[in-house]
C-alpha positions in Angstrom: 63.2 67.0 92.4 61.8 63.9 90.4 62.8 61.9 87.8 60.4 63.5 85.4 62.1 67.0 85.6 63.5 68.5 82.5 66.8 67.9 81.1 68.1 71.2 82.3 66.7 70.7 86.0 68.3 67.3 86.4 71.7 68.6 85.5 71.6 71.7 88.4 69.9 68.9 90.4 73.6 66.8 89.7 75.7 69.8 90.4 74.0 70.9 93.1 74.5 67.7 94.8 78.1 68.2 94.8 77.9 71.6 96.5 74.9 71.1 98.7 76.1 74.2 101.4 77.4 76.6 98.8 74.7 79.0 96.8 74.9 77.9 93.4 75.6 80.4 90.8 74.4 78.2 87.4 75.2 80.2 84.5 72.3 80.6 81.9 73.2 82.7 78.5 74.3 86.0 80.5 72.9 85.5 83.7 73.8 83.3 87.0 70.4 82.0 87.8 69.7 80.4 91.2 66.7 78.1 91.9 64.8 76.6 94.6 66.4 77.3 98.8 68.8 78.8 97.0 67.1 81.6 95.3 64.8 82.4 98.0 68.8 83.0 100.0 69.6 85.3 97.3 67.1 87.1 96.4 66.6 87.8 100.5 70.5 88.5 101.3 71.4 90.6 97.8 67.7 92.0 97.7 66.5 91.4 94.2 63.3 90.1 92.9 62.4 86.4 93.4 60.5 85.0 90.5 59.8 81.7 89.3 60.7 79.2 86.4 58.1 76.9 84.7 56.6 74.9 87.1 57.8 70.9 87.6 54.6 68.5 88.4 52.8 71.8 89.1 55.4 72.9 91.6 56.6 76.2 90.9 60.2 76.8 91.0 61.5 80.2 93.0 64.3 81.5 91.0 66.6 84.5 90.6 69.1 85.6 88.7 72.2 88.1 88.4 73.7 89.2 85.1 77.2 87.6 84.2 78.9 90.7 83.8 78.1 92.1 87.3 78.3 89.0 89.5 81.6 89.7 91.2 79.9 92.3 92.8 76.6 89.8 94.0 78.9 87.5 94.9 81.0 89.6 97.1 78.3 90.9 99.1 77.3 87.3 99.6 80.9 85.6 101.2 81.4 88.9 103.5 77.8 87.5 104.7 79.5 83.8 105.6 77.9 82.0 102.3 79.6 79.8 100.2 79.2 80.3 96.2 79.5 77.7 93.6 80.1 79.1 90.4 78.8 76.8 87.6 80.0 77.9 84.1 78.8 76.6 80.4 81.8 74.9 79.1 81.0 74.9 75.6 79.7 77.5 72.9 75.6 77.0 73.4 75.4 77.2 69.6 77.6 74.9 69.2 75.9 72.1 71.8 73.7 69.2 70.0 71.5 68.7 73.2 72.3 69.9 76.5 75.0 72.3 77.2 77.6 71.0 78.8 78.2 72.7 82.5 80.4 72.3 85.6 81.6 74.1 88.8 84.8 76.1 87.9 85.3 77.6 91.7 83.8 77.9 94.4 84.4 80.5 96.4 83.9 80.9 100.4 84.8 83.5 102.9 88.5 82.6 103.2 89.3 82.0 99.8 87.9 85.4 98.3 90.8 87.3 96.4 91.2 90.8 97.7 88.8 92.5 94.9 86.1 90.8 96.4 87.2 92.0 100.0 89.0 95.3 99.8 92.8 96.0 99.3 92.9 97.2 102.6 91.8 94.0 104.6 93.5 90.3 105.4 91.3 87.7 104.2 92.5 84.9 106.3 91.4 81.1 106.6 92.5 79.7 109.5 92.1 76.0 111.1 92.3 74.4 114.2 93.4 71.0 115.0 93.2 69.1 117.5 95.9 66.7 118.4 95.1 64.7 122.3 96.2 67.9 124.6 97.7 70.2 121.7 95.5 72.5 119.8 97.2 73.5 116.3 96.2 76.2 114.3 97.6 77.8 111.4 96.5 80.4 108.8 96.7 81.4 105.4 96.1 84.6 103.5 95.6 83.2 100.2 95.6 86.3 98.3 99.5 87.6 99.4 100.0 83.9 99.9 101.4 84.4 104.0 100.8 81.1 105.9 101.4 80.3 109.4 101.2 78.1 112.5 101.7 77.6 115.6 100.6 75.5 118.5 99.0 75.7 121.6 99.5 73.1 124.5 98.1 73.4 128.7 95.0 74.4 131.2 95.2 77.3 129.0 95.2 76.2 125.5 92.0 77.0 124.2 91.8 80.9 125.6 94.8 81.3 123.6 93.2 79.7 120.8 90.1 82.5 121.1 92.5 85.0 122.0 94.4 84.1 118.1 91.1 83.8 116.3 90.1 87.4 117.9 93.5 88.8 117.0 93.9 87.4 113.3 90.3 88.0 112.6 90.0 84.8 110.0 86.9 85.5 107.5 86.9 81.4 107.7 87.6 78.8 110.2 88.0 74.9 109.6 88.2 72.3 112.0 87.1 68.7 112.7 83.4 67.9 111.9 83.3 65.5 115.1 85.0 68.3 117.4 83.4 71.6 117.3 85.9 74.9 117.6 84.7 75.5 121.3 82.5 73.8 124.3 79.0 76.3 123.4 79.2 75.1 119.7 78.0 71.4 120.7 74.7 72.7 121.0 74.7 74.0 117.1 74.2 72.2 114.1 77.3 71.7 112.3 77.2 71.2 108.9 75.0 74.4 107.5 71.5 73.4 106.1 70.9 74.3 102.3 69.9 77.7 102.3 70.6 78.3 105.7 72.7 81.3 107.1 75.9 80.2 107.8 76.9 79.5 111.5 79.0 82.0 112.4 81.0 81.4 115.7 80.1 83.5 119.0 83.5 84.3 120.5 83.2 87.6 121.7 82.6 90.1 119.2 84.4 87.0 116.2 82.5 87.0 112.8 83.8 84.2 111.2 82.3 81.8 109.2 83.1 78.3 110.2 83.7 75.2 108.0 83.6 71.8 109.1 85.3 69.2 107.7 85.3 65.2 107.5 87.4 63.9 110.1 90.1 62.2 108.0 91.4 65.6 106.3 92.8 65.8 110.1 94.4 62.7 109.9 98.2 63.3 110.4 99.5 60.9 108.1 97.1 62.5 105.2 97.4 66.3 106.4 101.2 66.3 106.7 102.5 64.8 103.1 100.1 67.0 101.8 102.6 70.1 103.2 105.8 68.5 102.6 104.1 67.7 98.6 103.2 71.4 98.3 106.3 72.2 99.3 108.9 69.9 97.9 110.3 68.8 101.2 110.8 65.6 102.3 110.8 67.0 106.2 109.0 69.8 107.6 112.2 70.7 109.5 113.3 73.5 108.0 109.9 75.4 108.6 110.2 74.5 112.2 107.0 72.2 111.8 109.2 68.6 112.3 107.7 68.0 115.8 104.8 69.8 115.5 102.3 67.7 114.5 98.9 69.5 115.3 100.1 72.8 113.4 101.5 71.1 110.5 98.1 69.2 110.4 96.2 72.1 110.7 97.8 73.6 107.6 97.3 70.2 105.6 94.1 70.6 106.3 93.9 74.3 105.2 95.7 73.0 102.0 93.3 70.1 101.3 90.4 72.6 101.2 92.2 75.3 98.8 93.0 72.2 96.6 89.1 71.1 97.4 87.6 75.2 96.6 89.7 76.6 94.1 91.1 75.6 90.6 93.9 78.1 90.0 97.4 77.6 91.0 98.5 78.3 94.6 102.6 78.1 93.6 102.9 81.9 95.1 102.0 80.2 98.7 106.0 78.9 98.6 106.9 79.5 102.6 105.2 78.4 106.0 106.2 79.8 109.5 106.3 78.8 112.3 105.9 81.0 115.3 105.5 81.5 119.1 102.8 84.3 119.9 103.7 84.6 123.5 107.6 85.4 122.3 106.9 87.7 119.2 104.5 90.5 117.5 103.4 88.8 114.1 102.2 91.7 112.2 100.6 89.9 108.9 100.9 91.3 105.2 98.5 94.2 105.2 99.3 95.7 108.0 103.1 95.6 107.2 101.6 97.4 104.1 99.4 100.4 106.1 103.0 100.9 108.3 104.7 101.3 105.1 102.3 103.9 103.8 102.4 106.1 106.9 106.1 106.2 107.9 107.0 109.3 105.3 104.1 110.7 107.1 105.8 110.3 110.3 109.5 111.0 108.8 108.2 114.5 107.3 107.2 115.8 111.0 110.3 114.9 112.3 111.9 117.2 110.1 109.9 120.2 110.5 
């Protein structure tokens, strides 16, 4: 894009250069239009028509659009496809603007942070993250819509199959690690950081359909990542979650905290309690399933009776 584009194209070209891996969604009267990689992405994965906007130095522009009322619905169907979506709103009456209306991302919303309307009731939408801390693996997870958050660590010759073996179990819709240190040996080979308008690199584990999320380096940074959870929590120790000497899981959710803070705008005050656990010595059952037991034990009480 060129310095002689329109007013209106140099201020998606601004936004968009702050969410260069998410589709953006920039709002136009009462439609989300997208433009350029990103409307070709679209209009492929949601199946509607591509078109084009006036044409810049005799380019033409590929563009689609959705209308605002029904974009939930687009946008759904995009994150349980791996994408990222930026959601750029007008943030001022466009009858009111003198020039240019004034417009900025107010979410952005990825495959982890989705609330459960965009998912289904019935399903976990976790984001997990793995750290790596010299010969300690920590991960930890979050459900950000019922707000349950855990981690744990994972040390030994047999660290990272019990790292797989948690991934394949918790079935994250998102996982963030380390941009320098890819989640397993066979992802070296694969780009890292998704391409604009690519499909997003989703890991190979088995059967796994996670998205994954690389971050810079320093989010992993202990002495950054771990403040950040005592801060969220009001703590000055980690202690009483059973985190004080565990480093790489406590990092791991610092890191799953700095991206929340990074994504979403809204308060996250009903995430109030991290756990720590031990896989090998219990059966975590997370939120929704506690949920589906619930709902099928009067089932099971009713036969007993007969």
């Amino acid at each position: 894009m060129n310095e002689q584009s329109t007013p209106l194209m140099r201020q998606y070209a601004a936004i968009k250069k702050e969410h260069p891996n998410a589709l953006l969604f920039f709002r136009l009267g009462d439609f989300y239009e997208l433009f350029f990689e990103d409307a070709v992405v679209a209009a492929r994965e949601l199946q509607i028509t591509l078109t084009s906007r006036n044409k810049e130095k005799g380019i033409s522009i590929p563009m689609c659009g959705v209308p605002y009322h029904s974009a939930e619905g687009y946008i759904s169907k995009l994150i349980r496809k791996g994408f990222k979506v930026a959601i750029c709103d007008q943030m001022e009456d466009p009858r009111l603007a003198k020039k240019l209306v004034k417009r900025e991302v107010t979410r952005v919303v990825t495959p982890g942070t989705a609330a459960d309307g965009q998912l289904g009731a019935e399903e976990n939408n976790f984001l997990a993250c793995v750290a790596h801390d010299k010969e300690v693996f920590g991960f930890a997870a979050l459900d950000l819509s019922t707000g349950e958050f855990r981690a744990t660590e994972f040390a030994g010759d047999e660290a990272e199959r019990r790292v797989r073996e948690e991934l394949l179990v918790l079935r994250p819709r998102e996982v963030l690690f380390a941009s320098s240190m890819p989640l397993f040996e066979q992802a070296a080979t694969k780009p890292l950081a998704p391409q604009p308008g690519a499909v997003p690199r989703i890991a190979s584990v088995e059967n796994a359909t996670w998205a994954e999320t690389p971050l810079d380096d320093w989010v992993f940074a202990a002495d950054y990542a771990i403040p950040l959870v005592e801060n969220h929590f009001g703590v000055l120790s980690l202690e009483g979650f059973g985190l004080a000497s565990r480093s790489a899981g406590a990092t791991a959710a610092g890191a799953i905290l700095h991206y929340i803070r990074s994504t979403q705008r809204g308060s996250i005050d009903h995430v109030d309690h991290i756990s720590y656990y031990e896989r090998q010595d219990c059966l975590v059952l997370d939120a929704v399933t506690v949920r589906n037991l619930e709902l099928i034990e009067p089932l099971f009480s009713a036969e007993a009776t007969r």
